[in-house]
C-alpha positions as CSV (number, residue, x, y, z in Angstrom):
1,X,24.1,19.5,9.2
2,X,22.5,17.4,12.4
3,X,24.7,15.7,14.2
4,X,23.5,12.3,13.0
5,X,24.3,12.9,9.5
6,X,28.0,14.4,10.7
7,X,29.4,10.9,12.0
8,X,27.7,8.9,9.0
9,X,24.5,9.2,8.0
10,X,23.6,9.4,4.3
11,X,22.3,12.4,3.6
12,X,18.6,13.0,1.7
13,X,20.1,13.7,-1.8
14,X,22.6,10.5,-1.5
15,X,20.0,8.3,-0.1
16,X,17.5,9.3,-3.0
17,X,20.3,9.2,-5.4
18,X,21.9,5.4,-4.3
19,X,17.7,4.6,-4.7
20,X,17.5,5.6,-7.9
21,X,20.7,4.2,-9.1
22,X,19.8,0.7,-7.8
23,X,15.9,1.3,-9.0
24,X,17.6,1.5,-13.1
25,X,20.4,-1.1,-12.2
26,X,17.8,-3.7,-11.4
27,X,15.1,-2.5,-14.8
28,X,18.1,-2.4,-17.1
29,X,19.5,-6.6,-16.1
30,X,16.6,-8.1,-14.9
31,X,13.4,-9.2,-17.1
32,X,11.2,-10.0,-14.4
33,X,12.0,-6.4,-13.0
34,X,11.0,-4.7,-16.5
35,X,8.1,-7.0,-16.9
36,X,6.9,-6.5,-13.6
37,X,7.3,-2.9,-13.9
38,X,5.4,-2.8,-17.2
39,X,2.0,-4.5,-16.0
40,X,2.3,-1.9,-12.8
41,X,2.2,0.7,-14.7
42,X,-0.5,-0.5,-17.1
43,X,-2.4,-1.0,-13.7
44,X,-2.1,2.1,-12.0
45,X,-2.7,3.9,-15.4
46,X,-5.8,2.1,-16.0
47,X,-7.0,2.2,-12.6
48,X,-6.8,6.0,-12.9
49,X,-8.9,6.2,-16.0
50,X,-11.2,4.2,-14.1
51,X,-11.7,6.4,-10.9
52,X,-11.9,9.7,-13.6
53,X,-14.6,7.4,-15.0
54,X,-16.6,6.9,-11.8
55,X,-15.6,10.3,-10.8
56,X,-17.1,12.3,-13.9
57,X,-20.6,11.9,-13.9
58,X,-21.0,12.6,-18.0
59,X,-18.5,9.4,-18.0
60,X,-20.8,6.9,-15.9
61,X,-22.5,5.9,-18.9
62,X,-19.8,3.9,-20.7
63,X,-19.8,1.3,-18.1
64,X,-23.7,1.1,-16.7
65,X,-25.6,2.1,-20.3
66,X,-27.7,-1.1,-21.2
67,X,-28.6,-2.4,-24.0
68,X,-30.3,-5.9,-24.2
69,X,-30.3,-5.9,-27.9
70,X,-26.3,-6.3,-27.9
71,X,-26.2,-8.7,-24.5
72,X,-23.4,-11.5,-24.5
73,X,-21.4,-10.5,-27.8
74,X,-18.3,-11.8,-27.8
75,X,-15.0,-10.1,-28.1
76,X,-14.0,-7.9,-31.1
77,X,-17.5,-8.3,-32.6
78,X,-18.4,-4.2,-32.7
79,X,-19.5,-3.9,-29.5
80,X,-15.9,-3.6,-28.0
81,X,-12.9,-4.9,-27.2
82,X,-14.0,-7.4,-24.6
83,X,-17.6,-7.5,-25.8
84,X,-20.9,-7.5,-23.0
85,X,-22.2,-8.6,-20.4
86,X,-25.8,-10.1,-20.4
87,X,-27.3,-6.6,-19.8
88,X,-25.5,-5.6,-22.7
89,X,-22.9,-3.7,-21.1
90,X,-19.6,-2.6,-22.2
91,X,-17.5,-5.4,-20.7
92,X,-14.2,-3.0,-20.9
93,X,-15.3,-0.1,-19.6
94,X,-16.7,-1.8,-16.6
95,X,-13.6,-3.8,-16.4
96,X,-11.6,-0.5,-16.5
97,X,-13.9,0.8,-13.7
98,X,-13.3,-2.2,-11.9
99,X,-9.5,-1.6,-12.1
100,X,-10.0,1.9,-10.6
101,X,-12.1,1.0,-7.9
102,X,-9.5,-2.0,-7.0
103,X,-6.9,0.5,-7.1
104,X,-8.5,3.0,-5.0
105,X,-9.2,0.2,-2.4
106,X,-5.5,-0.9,-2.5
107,X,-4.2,2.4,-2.1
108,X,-6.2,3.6,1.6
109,X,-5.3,0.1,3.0
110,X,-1.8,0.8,2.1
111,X,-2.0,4.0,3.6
112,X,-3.5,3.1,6.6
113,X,-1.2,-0.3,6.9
114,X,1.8,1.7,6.8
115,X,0.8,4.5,9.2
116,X,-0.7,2.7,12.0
117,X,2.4,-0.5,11.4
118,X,4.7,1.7,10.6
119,X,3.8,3.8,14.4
120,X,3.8,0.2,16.0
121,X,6.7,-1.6,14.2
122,X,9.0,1.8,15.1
123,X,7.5,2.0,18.7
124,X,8.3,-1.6,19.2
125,X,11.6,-2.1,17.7
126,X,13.3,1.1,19.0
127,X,12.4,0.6,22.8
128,X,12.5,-3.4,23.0
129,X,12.5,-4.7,26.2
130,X,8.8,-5.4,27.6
131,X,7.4,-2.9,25.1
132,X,8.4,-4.7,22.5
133,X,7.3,-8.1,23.9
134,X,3.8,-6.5,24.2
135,X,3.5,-5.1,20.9
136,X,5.2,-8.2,19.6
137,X,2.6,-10.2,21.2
138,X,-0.6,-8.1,19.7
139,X,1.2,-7.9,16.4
140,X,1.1,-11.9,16.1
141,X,-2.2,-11.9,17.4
142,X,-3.5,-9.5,14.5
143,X,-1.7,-11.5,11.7
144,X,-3.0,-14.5,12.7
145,X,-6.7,-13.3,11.9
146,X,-7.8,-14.5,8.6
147,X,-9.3,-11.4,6.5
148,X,-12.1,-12.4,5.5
149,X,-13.5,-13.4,8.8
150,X,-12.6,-9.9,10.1
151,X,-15.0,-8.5,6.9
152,X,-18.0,-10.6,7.6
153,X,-17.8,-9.6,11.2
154,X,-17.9,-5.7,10.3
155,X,-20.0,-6.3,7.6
156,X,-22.6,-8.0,10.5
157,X,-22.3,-5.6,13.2
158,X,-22.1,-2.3,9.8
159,X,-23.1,-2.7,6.9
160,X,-21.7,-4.4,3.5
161,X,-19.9,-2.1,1.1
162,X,-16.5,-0.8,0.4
163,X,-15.9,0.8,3.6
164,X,-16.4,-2.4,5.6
165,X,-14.2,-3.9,2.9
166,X,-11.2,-1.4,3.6
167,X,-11.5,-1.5,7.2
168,X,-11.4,-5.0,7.3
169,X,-8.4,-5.7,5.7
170,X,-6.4,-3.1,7.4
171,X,-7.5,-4.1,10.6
172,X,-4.9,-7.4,9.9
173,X,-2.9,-5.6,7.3
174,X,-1.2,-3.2,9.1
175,X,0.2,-6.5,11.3
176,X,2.4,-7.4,8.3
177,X,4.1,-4.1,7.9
178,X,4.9,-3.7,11.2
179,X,6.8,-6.9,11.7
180,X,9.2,-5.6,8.4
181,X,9.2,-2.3,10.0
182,X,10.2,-3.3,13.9
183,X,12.9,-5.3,12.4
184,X,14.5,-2.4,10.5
185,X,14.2,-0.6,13.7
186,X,15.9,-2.9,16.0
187,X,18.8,-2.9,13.3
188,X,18.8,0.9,13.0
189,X,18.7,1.9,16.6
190,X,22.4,0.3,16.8
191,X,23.2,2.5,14.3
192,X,26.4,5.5,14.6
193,X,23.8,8.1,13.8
194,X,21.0,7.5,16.5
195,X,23.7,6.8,19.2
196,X,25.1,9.8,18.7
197,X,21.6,11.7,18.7
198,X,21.7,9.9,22.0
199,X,25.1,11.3,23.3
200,X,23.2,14.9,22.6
201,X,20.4,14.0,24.7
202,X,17.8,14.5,21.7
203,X,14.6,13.1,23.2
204,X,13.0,9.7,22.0
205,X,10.4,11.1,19.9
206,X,12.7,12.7,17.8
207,X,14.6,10.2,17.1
208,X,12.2,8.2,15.8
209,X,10.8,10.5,13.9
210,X,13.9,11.8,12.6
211,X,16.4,9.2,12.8
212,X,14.4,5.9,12.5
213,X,11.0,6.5,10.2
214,X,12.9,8.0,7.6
215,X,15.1,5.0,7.2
């Protein structure tokens, strides 16, 4: 047992446990939570088909096949669910494709939001003082950049597609996490359990690493 967790800090199991106990308290009395939990999964489920869709090769097909004699049918009229497009294309299976490549999209930025705020907003909230102020200060900067300025900058000086997309919006993204994040680490770095990793002399690094980001 580290020291930190000896003079009060949850332990993994508990924290994951309380978590988990809160996640079903919340599904079981609220609506909206159930709700909102349903059409996520439906999401991320149909996302997934989509990327195995764009993924498997044999699969491309059911969303780029043509057919000009069956162009603009409406919905439910046998030539699926949603009908086609006016190339005749299944309107579903592009919309499920769609879904996937949205997903896929969400998920780097996310990724790359939470690692690059999550190093800033730690950094920034744990040492205060002047560093924070500077990090602060670039942190409102980046926020107040409006997106899709940033992607029709990249998209002049690279090139359009999905990859200018991505960077784009995590180039301001990752601005919004790490103003959550810093204040979660200004509030944690008063806590029992990194004082006393202080008191042992454990270097700043590990604290925040060990102490702080998992919190």
């Amino acid at each position: 047992m580290s020291e930190a967790t000896a003079v009060g800090e949850p332990g993994l199991g508990e924290r994951r446990g309380g978590r988990v106990l809160r996640a079903r308290e919340l599904f079981t009395r609220s609506r909206a939570a159930l709700v909102g939990g349903i059409l996520t999964t439906v999401f991320v489920l149909t996302g997934i088909a989509g990327l195995v869709m764009i993924a498997v090769p044999s699969l491309n097909g059911l969303y780029l096949d043509q057919d000009l004699s069956a162009a603009l049918q409406p919905p439910l009229s046998g030539h699926g669910l949603f009908g086609t497009d006016p190339l005749g294309r299944d309107l579903l299976a592009r919309v499920v494709a769609g879904t996937g490549v949205s997903l896929a999209i969400a998920a780097i930025v996310t990724a790359i939001s939470i690692l690059v705020g999550g190093v800033v907003g730690i950094l920034a909230g744990y040492h205060g003082g002047k560093p924070d102020l500077v990090l602060s200060g670039v942190i409102d900067i980046t926020w107040g950049f409006p997106i899709i300025l940033i992607i029709i900058i990249l998209a002049g000086v690279l090139s359009p597609g999905l990859t200018t997309v991505v960077l784009g919006i995590a180039l301001i993204n990752w601005a919004g996490f790490a103003r959550i994040i810093r204040g979660e680490a200004l509030k944690l770095r008063e806590q029992d359990f990194v004082r006393a990793a202080r008191a042992v002399g454990a270097p700043s690094s590990r604290i925040m690493l060990h102490h702080i980001a998992p919190n």
